[in-house]
Every structure is written in structure tokens, then in C-alpha cells.
GUVEX-845769 format. One record per residue (C-alpha): x, y, z; residue in one letter. Coordinates in pm, whole numbers, always signed. Layout:
REM GUVEX-845769
     px     py     pz vexkol
      X      Y      Z      a
...
This chain:
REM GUVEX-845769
     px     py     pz vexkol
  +4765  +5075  +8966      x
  +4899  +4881  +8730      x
  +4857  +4536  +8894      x
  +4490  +4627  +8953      x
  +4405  +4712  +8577      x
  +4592  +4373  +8521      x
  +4349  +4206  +8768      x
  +4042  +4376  +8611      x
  +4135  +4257  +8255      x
  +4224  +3923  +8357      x
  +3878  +3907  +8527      x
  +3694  +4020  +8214      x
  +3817  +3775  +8017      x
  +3730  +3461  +8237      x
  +3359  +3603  +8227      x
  +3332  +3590  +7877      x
  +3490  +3290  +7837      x
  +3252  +3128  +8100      x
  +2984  +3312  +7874      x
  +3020  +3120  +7581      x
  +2763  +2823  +7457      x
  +2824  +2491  +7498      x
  +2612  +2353  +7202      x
  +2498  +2605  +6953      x
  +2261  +2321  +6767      x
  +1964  +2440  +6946      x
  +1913  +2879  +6966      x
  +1620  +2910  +7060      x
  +1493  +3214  +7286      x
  +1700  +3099  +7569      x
  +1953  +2815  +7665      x
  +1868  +2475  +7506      x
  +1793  +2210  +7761      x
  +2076  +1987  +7678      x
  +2450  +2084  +7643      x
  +2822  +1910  +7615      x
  +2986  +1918  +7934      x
  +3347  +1837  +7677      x
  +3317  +1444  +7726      x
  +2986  +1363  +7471      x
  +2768  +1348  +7792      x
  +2422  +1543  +7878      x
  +2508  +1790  +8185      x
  +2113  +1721  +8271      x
  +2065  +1344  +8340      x
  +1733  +1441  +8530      x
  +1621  +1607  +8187      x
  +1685  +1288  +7993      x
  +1452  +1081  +8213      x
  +1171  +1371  +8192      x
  +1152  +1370  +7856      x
  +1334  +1034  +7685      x
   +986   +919  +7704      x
   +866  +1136  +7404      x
  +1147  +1047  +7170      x
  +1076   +741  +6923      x
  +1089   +400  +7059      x
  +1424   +323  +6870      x
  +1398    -35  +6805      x
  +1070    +30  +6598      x
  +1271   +188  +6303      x
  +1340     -1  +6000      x
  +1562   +305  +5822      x
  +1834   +562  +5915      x
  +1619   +691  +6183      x
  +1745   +525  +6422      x
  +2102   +620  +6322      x
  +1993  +1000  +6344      x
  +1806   +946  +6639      x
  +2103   +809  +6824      x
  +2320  +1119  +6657      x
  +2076  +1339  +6803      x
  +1947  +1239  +7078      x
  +2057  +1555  +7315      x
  +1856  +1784  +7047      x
  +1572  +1608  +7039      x
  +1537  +1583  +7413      x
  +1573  +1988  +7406      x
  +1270  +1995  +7179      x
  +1066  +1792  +7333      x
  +1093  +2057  +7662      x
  +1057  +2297  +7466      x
   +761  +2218  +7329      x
   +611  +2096  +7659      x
   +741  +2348  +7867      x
   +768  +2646  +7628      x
   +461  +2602  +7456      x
   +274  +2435  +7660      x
   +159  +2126  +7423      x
   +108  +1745  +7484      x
   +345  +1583  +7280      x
   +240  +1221  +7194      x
   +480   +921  +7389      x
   +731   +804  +7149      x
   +630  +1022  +6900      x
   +969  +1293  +6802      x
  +1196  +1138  +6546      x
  +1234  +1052  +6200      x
   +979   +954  +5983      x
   +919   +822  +5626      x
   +625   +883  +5317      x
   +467   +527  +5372      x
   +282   +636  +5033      x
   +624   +648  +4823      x
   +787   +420  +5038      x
  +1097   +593  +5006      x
  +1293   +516  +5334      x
  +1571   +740  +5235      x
  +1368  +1034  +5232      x
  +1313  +1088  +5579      x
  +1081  +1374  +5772      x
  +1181  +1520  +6080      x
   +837  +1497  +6292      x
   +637  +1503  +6629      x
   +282  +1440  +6687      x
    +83  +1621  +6954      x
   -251  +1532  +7139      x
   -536  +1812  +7132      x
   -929  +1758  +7261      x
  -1180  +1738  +6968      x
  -1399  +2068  +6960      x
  -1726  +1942  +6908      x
  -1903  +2207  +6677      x
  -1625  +2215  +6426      x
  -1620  +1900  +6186      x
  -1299  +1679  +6088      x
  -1176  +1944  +5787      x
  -1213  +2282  +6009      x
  -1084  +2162  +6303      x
   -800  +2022  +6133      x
   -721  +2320  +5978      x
   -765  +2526  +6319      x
   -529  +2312  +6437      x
   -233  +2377  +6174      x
   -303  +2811  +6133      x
   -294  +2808  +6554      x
    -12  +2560  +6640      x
   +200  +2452  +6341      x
   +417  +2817  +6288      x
   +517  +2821  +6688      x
   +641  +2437  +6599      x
   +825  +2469  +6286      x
   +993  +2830  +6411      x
  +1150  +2570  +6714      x
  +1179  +2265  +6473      x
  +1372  +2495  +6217      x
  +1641  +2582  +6488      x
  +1803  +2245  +6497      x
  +1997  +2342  +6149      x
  +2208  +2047  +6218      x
  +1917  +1827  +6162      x
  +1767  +1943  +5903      x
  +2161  +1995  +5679      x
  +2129  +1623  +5656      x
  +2076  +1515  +5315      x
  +1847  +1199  +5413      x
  +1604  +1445  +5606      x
  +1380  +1627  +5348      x
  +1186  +1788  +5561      x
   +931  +1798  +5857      x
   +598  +1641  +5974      x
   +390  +1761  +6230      x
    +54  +1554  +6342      x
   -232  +1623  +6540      x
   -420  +1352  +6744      x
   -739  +1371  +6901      x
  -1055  +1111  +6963      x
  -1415  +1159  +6843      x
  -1693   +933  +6910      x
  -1425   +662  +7050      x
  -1226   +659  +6728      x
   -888   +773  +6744      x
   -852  +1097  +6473      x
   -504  +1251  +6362      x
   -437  +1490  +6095      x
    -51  +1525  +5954      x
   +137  +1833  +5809      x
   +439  +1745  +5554      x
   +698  +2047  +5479      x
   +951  +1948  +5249      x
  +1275  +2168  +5398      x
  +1327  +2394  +5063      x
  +1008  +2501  +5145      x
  +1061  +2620  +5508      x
  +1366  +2771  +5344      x
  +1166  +2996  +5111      x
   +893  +3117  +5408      x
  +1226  +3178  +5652      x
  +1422  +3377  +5318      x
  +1088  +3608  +5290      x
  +1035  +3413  +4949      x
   +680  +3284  +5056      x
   +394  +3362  +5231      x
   +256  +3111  +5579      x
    -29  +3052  +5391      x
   +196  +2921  +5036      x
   +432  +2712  +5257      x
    +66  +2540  +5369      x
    -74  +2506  +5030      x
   +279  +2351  +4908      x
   +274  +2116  +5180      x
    +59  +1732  +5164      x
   -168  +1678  +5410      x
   -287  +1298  +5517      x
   -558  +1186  +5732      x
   -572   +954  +5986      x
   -580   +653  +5749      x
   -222   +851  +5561      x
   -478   +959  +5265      x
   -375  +1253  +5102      x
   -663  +1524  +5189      x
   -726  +1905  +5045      x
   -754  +2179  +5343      x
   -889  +2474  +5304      x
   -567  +2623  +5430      x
């Protein structure tokens, strides 16, 4: 009897042990895509050529990006399935990274950012569609986006950028999002309203003009 509670125990303990998560960067709803199999390697090599494609081309950054990028890389593979698979949006090519205010030109304040394609509709005009875009899509991105806590601790990393691309008449269209991380800090605390985070944010067009939604 004895030997057989023994046995039970020592089977209890192996399960939980097995139980335990790899990476804990990434909770989302279920397991992140990417984990450390104890050696710094990806366990899902066929993952990293579904989705590498979406990450920023890293020899195009002239800042820290690329150094975060690199640091990162597993995470931001996990986000861009996410997003594709859990959400079910086109996320640009090369388009998940690290990003900088061209405006301030401040390349050690850097925005944690993806852009994603959507289809113009054509009875709403640049402003209303724009802001259709942000009120239906931008909360499911940010709750993901604000999961990667490792990310966003950095000090360099201010915050997050989302953009929206689409093409009217020909001419390519994109409207961008900026949420400076003490912000998403005071919506995810209870501190502010969806709505205030929006009207505290900047907004650029697709020329990186600073616009006014009517958010």
C-alpha cells in the first residue's frame, strides 16, 4: 500500500512539472507560438518560416531596433500568429518591429508597432473610415500587444503604433495610431476610459501628418 501511494505521488509530481511554461513572455489566451526548448532555440522551426516574413526587414533599421528585434525575435514571431491566426487580420510583410517619431526624430524613443492591410469601404470617406478602423480593430491589438511585458519594460520603447493600410483610387492610404505605454498603463489600471487612451494618443496620415479623429 505503501509503495503504491509512493508511486501515485511520484507520478503527480512529474505531471506538474511537465505542466509548467516554457516562456511566460507571451500569456495570451492559450500557449504562445514560440517557446525555449533550454538551449536559446525556437521548438517550432516550421513557425519561424510561416511567419519571419512579417517581422521588419532588419537591415533597414538605423536605431536600436534592430538590437530589440534580434532580442525578441521568438515574441514577435508569436504575435504575428496571433494576430493572423487568432484574429484573423492581414498583417503587412515586414511590417512588426520597432519604430521611431520621424516628426521628433528622436531615435531613442522607439514604438513598438505593426501595420495591417484592410479594403477601403467605399461610402465612408478617409476620416470615418479611419476611425472605424481604430474603435473595431485597435483594442483586440493592443490587449495582445500589451502581453509581451518584456517588451514594453524596456526603457527605449515608449510605447506602441498600430497602422492601417488600404488603397483608394490607386493611391496607397494608411492611417497610424501612437500609444505612448503610460497611457496603456492607465486604460489596463481602470484609470481611463478606451475612448481617453484614443484622444491622448497622435494620429498621422499617410503622409506622417498629425490629423484630429473624431475618436
Amino acid at each position: 500500500m505503501r509503495a503504491m501511494l509512493l508511486l501515485v505521488m511520484l507520478i503527480n509530481a512529474a505531471a506538474c512539472a511537465s505542466g509548467q511554461a516554457e516562456n511566460s513572455s507571451a500569456k495570451g489566451n492559450g500557449t504562445p507560438l514560440f517557446s525555449d526548448n533550454g538551449n536559446g532555440n525556437s521548438v517550432k522551426n516550421s513557425d519561424i518560416n510561416k511567419y519571419s516574413s512579417f517581422l521588419v526587414n532588419i537591415k533597414s533599421y538605423s536605431t536600436n531596433g534592430s538590437y530589440y528585434q534580434n532580442k525578441y525575435e521568438k515574441q514577435l514571431l508569436s504575435m504575428a500568429g496571433e494576430i493572423i491566426e487568432g484574429q484573423d487580420l492581414d498583417v503587412s510583410r515586414e511590417s512588426i518591429g520597432f519604430y521611431y517619431d520621424k516628426r521628433s526624430a528622436r531615435t531613442d524613443r522607439l514604438f513598438f508597432g505593426v501595420d495591417i492591410n484592410t479594403v477601403k469601404e467605399n461610402n465612408l470617406d478617409y476620416g470615418r473610415f479611419s476611425v472605424k478602423l481604430i474603435r473595431e480593430n485597435v483594442s483586440g491589438i493592443i490587449d495582445l500587444m500589451y502581453k509581451y511585458k518584456s517588451i514594453l519594460n524596456e526603457n527605449e520603447i515608449v510605447g506602441v503604433v498600430i497602422g492601417f493600410k488600404w488603397t483608394e483610387d490607386g493611391n496607397a492610404q494608411q492611417v497610424n495610431i501612437w500609444i505612448k505605454k503610460d497611457d496603456l498603463r492607465l486604460f489596463y489600471e481602470g484609470k481611463i476610459t478606451l475612448n481617453e487612451m484614443y484622444q491622448r494618443s497622435t494620429m498621422t496620415n499617410t503622409i506622417g501628418k498629425i490629423i484630429l479623429l473624431p475618436i
